[in-house]
N, C-alpha and C positions, 0 to 999 in steps of 0.2 A: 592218805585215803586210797585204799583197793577199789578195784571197779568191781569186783562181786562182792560188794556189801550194801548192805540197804542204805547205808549212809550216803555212798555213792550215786544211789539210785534217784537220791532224794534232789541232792545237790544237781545232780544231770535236768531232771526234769525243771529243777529252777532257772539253770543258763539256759534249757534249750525254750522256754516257756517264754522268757525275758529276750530273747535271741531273735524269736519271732515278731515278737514288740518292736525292738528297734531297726531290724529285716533293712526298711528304706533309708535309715540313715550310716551313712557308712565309718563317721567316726564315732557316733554312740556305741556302735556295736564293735567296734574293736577294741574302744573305753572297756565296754563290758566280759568280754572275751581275756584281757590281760588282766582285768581284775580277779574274773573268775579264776584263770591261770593260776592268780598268786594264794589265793582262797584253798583251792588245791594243795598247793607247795606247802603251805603254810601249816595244812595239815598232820604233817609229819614234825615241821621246828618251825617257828615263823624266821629264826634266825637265816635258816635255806634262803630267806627270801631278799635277803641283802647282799647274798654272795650271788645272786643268778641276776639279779638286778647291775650287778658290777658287771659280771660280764657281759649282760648287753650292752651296758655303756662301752665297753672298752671294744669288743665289737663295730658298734655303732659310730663311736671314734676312729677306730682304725679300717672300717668300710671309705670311711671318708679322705681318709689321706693316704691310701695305700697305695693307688693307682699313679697318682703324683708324686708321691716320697716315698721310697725304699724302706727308709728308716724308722716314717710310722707305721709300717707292715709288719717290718720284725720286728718292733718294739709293742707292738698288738699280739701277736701271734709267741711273743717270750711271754709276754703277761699271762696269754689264755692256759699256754701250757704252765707253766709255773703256778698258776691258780690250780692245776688240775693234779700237777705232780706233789705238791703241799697236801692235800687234803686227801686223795687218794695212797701216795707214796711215804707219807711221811711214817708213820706205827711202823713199815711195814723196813726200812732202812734202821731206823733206831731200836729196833727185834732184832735184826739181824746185827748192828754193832753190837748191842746190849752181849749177843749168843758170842760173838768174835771177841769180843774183848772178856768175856766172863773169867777165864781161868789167868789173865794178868793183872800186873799191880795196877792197870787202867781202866780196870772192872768199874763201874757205876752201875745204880739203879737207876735206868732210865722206864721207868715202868709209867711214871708221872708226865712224861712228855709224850701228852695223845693227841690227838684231834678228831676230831666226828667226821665220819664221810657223811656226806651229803647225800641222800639218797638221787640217780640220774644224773649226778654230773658230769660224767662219761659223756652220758647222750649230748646234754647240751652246749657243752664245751667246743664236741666235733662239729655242730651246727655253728658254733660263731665260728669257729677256726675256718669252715668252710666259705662261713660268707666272706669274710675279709680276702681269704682267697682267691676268690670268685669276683670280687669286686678288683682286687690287684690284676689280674689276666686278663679285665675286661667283659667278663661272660656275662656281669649282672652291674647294674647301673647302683652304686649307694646311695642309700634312702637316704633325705636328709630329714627327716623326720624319724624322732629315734623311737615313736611308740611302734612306727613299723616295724624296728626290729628286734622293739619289746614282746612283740605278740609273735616273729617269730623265732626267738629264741624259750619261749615258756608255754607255748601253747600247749596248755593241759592232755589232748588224749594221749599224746606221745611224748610228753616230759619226761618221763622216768625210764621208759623203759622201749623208746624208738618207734615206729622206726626213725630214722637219721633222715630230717626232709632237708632238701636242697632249698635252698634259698631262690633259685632259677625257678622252682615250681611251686612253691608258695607262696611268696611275696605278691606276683601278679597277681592270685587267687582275693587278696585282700584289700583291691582295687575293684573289682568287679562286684556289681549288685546280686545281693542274696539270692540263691536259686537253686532248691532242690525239686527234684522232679522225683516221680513213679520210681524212676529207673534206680535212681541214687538210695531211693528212703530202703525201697526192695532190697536193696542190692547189702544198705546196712543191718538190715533186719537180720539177713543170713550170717552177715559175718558176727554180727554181736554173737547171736546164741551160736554158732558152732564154735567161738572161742571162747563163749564160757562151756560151751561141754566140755572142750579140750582143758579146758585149767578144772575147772570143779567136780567133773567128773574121771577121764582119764588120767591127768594131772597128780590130782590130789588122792586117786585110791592107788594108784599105782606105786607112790611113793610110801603110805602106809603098809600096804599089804606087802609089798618087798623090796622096795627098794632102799628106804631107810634103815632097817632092821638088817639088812645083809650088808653094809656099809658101815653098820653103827658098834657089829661086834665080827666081822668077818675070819675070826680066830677059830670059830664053831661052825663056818659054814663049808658045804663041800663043795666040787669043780662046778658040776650040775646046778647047784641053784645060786653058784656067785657068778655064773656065766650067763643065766637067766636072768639077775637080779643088774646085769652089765646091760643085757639091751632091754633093760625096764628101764632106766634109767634113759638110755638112747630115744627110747619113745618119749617118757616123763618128761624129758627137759624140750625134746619138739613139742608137742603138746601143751606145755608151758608158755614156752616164748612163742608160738604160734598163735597161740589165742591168744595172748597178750597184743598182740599184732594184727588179729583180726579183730578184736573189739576196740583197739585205738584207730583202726583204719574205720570201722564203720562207725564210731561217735562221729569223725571229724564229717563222714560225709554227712550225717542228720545236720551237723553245722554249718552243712556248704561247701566244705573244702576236700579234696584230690588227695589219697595217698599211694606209692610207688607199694605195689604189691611185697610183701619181704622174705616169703616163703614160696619155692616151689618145687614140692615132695621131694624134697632130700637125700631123702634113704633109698631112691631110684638113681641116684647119679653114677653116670661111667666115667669114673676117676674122682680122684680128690678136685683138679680142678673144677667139673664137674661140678662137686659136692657145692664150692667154694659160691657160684655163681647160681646155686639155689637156697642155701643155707642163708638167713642173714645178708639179705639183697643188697638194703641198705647201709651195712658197716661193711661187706665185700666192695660194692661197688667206691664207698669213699677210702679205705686204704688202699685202694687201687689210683685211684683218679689224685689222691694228696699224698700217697706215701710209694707205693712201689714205681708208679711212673716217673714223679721228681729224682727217684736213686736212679732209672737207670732202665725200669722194665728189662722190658727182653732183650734191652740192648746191647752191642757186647760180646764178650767171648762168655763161654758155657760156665766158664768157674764165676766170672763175674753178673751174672743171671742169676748164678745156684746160690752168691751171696744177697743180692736181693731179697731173694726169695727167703731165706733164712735169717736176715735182719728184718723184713717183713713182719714176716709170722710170728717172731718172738715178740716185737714191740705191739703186735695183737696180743699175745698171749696173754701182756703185761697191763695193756688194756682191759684184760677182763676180769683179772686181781692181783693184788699187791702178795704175791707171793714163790716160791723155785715150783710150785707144780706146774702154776698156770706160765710160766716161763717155758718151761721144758713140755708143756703141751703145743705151744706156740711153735719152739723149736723143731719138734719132732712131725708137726704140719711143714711147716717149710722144707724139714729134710726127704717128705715123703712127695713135697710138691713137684722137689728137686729132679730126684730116683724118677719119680713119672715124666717128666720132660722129657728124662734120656734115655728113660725108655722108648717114648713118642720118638725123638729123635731117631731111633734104629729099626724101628718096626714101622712104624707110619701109623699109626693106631694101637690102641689096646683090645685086647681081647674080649670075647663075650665074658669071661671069667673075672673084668676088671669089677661089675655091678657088686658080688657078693666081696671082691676081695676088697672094695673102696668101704663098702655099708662092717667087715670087721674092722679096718684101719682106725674107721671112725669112731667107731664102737669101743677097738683098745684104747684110743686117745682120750674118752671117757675118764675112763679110767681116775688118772691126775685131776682132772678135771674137777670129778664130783669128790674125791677123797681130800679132806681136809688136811693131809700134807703130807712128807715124801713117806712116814709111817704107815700112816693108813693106806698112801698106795702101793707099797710094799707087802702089805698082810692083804687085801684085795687079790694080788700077782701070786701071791701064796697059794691062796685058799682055789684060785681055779687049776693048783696041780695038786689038790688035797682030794683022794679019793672019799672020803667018808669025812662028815661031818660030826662033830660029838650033841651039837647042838643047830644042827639047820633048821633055815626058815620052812615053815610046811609050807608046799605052792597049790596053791588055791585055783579053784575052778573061775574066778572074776579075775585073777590076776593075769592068768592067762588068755581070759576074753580080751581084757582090755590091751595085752602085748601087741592081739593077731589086730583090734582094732588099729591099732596105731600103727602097725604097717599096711592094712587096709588103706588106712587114710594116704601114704607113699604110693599106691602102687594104681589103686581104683580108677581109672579114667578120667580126671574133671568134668566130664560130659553130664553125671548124674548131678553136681553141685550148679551146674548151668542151667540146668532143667528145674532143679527146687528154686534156686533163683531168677528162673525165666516165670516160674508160676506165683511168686511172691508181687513181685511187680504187676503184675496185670491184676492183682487184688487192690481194690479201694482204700483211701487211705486211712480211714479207721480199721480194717482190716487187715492193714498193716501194723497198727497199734495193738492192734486187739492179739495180733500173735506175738508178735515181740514182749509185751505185756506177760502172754500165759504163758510164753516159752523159758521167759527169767523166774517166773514163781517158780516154776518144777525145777526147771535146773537147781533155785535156791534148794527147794524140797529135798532134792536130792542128794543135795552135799552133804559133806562131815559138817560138824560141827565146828566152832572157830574158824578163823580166818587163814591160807596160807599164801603167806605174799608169793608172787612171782619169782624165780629163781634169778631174776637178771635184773631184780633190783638194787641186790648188793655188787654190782656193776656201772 
């Protein structure tokens, strides 16, 4: 189930309809909230919903004994990842022996031994892994009650596709009596429809008009529109997972609950790190807080930081797919995180010059990223030193609207998004229905036709 689909729209209004209903009692409506969750899940394979169920047992299990026993910590925490590295890793090691062993007498067809990724298990994996964490160091008390942390390892706006909520900040939320005010309902209104503008309209034409079609046969395209069709993509994919982000953040608060912001403007950051601590809030702040700090942080001598930082990034990279691009996109972040440290290190800051040179670094790292493997990013690297193209994209006068938009959206001041959200709130609350309402007709009105899932569902 996608959120801009009528199906969606439909579903939504029945939890939130039913939500309201049971408002005063606080275990009906979390009854309801985890069912709904699974109703969602289930959308996609109801099978998902036996493996997400496991892991909040095992979660829920090892919340409880982690704090007292070492060995039900890391025997929770093998499970979560071994569940995660099975389903996500496995195609993806048995491709790569199948290709290793191809030309010896140990050649096999391993073509038969697949398994379905699940769509979101990334997300939710790093939410149990966090809570048991969380619960071992002390920071959060384990529920002994395991539908608590049924509801928050599946809660529907953010299952598939984050952001990554702490367990310290939404757990509490789920104790407290139902309560959305002006401020919250406003507040959802804006973010719903600017994150579906950002998927249904920016998103989605930008990837038709150029940015798939110059990825799709990049052999006929020239420097000029593969280099254009590189920060269409850099927009495409913010614009993506930003609405994805803003409309799971403003469902959750029409339901009552808080989410940690996960974007802010990106493509303005001075430095990669920078970048790292606006891009993706919520996955920066937790491989920080469960992966770079446990190696070692900053601690340490320079080579022993710059390995951090390189084991890091790779085991991000590998987090966002089972394959050598998105490795060596990971790697080549950590090598650039490295290079700026010591830089930082010798000069005491970076230059005014660091803004545009971080927004191309990012931009080349694209690259692997969007290209389906090391070929296509190879012919991509090509075509932007190919002066003529035999067969370029023509660039179109909306393609380009929608580019300057999407750095618009980086650069504009917050202050006007404060203001249409300061005038939302102070409107009645049918008035707040009544736009949100006409604001999702047109945005539907205005999209392609068919559905395009989120890029960071296959994540």
């Amino acid at each position: 189930m996608v959120f801009p689909t009528l199906q969606f729209v439909l579903f939504f209004a029945v939890v939130y309809g039913l939500n309201l209903a049971v408002a005063g009692a606080a275990a009906w409506r979390k009854a309801l909230l985890i069912a709904a969750s699974y109703v969602f899940y289930a959308a996609w394979d109801w099978r998902f919903c036996l493996l997400m169920a496991g892991v909040s047992a095992i979660a829920w299990a090892g919340g409880l004994g982690a704090r007292r026993h070492r060995w039900a910590r890391g025997l929770s925490i093998v499970l979560l990842i071994g569940t995660l590295a099975l389903f996500k890793y496995f195609n993806f090691f048995t491709l790569s022996l199948a290709q290793l062993l191809q030309d010896s007498v140990l050649a096999r067809d391993l073509s038969l031994l697949r398994v379905i990724l699940p769509v979101g298990i990334s997300f939710y994996t790093f939410q149990a892994i966090s809570y048991v964490m969380d619960c071992a160091r002390g920071e959060i008390a384990p529920r002994r009650n395991p539908f608590d942390v049924a509801l928050y390892i599946s809660f529907f706006p953010q299952l598939v596709a984050g952001p990554i909520v702490r367990a310290a900040d939404f757990l509490p939320q789920i104790d407290r009596p139902f309560a959305v005010d002006a401020a919250m309902r406003g507040a959802a209104v804006v973010l719903i429809l600017s994150g579906l503008f950002k998927k249904m309209v920016v998103a989605n034409y930008l990837s038709v008009l150029l940015v798939d079609p110059v990825f799709a046969y990049p052999e006929g395209q020239d420097a000029a529109v593969t280099a254009l069709a590189v920060l269409g993509y850099g927009i495409q994919i913010y614009c993506d997972f930003s609405g994805y982000s803003d409309i799971a953040i403003g469902i959750a608060l029409l339901l009552g609950y808080r989410f940690m912001r996960n974007f802010d403007q990106p493509y303005r950051a001075r430095g990669l790190s920078d970048f790292w601590r606006r891009w993706h809030i919520s996955l920066s702040s937790w491989i920080r807080d469960y992966l770079y700090i446990p190696l070692g942080g900053n601690r340490g001598t320079p080579a022993r930081v710059t390995v951090n930082l390189l084991l890091t990034m790779t085991l991000a990279g590998l987090w966002h797919g089972a394959g050598w691009n998105f490795l060596a996109w990971g790697f080549l972040h950590g090598l650039a995180l490295a290079a700026e440290r010591a830089i930082r290190g010798r000069t005491g800051a970076l230059s005014v010059l660091s803004i545009p040179v971080t927004l191309l670094i990012v931009l080349a790292l694209w690259i692997p990223f969007r290209a389906s493997d090391w070929d296509g990013t190879l012919a991509i690297l090509s075509a932007l030193t190919r002066a003529e193209g035999f067969a370029a994209t023509a660039i179109t006068g909306p393609a380009l609207a929608l580019i300057a938009l999407g750095l618009a959206m980086n650069w504009l001041p917050m202050r006007w998004r404060d203001r249409v959200e300061g005038g939302v709130i102070r409107l009645p609350a049918w008035a707040q229905a009544a736009l949100l309402a006409a604001g999702t007709v047109t945005l539907f009105a205005a999209a392609q036709d068919g559905v395009a899932p989120f890029i960071y569902f296959q994540f």
